[in-house]
N, C-alpha and C positions, 0 to 999 in steps of 0.2 A: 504494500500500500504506500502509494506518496507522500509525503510531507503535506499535500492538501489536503490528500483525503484522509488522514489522520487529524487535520484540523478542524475538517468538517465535520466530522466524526465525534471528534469532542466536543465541538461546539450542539450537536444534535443530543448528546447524551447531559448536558450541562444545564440546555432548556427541557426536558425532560424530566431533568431531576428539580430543577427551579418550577414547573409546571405542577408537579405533583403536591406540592404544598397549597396552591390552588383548586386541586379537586377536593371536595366534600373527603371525611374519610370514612375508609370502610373495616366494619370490623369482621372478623373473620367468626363466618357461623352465625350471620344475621338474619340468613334465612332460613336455618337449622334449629331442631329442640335435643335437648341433650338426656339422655332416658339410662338408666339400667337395665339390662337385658336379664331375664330372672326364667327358673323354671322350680315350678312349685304344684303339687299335684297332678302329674303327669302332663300339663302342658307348659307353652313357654307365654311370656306377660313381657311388655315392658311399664316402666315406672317414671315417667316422669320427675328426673332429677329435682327440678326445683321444690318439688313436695316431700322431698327426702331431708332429715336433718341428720340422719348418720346412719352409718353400715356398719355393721358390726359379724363377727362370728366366734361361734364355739362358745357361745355363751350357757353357763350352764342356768336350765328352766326348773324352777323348782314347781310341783304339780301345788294347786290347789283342791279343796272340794269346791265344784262349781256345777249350777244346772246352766252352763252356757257350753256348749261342743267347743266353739271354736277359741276358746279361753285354755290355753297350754297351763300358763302359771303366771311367776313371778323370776324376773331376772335381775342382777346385780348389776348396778352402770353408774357410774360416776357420784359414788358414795349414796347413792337409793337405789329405790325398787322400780322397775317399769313391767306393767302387766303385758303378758306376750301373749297374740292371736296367732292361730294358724291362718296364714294368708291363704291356702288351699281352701279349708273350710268356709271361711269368708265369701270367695270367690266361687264356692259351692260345689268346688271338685265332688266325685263320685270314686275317686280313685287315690286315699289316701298312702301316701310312699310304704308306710310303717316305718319306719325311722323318723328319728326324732331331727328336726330342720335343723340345718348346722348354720345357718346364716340368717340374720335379724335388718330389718329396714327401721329404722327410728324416725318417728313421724308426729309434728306437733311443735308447740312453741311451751317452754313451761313443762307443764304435765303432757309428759313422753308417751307414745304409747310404739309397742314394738310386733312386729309383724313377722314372721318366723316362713322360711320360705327355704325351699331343698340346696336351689344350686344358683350360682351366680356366674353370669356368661360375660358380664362386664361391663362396660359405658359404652354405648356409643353416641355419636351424634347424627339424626336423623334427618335430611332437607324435609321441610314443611311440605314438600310436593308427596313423599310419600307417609305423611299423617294423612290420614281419612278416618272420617266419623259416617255415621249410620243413614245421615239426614237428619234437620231441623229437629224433628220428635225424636228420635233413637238419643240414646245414652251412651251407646257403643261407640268405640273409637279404636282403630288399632294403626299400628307403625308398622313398615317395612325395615325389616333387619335382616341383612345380607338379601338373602334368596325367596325370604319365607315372612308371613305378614302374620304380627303378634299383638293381642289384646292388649290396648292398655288398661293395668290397674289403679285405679281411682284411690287411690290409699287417703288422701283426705276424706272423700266422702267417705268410705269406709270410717276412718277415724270420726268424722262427728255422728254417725249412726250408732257406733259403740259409747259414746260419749252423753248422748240423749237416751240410751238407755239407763243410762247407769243413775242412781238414785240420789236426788240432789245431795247429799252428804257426802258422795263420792265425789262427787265432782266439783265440790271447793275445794277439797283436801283440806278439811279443818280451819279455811279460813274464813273469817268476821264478814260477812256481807258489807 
């Protein structure tokens, strides 16, 4: 290359780079939702990251006596107790694993509630072209991950349905109105 076109060269890369400060910026993943891929009662779920306040595993569940199925116990997390559902159950599988969920979603602001689920396949990030929901009326909504198109699980509403059930004494946790 010649000494001009070298200069022209830099001169085209110089306003290019001067130029981009001028354009709007753009973040990366603006037209993506970010989810965890999960499978729990013989099928696979994704979750909606931002409704997620922690992951956890191998947390040991201690059983309670409950007339609730989907009520496992009580697990140990950051100096208290957070009561763990079977997200299976929840979710109304038919096909319990028999083994006990090795892996917890942590869901809520405050009073935790934890979600107990087989296997975790990972984050990923999904473009908004392939979320689809059911229609206007429908509730359903599921994501495309890799190959194969996966239910999304609601784990808030989940959490304030278990939340409205539960007997107003539970649910201040002893505090003064």
């Amino acid at each position: 290359m010649s000494d001009a076109g070298k200069s022209s060269r830099a001169a085209d890369l110089a306003r290019a780079f001067d130029s981009s400060f001028a354009n709007p910026v753009r973040t990366v993943g603006d037209d993506c939702d970010d989810f965890l891929a999960i499978r729990t009662g013989g099928d696979s779920y994704a979750v909606r990251l931002r409704d997620v306040v922690g992951l956890t595993a191998d947390r040991k569940i201690v059983p309670l006596p409950t007339s609730q199925p989907a009520l496992l116990g009580i697990a140990g997390l950051r100096g208290g107790v957070v009561p763990v559902y079977s997200l299976a159950t929840l979710l109304g599988s038919s096909a319990p694993s028999g083994e006990a969920p090795r892996w917890m979603l942590l869901v809520g602001a405050g009073a935790l509630l934890g979600f107990a689920f087989d296997q975790f396949d990972g984050q990923v990030r999904v473009p908004r072209s392939d979320v689809s929901s059911g229609g206007e009326t429908a509730t359903y909504e599921s994501a495309r991950i890799g190959d194969a198109w996966r239910g999304i699980a609601d784990v808030v509403a989940l959490a304030e349905t278990i939340r409205a059930r539960l007997p107003e004494n539970e649910t201040n946790h002893g505090k003064e109105k």
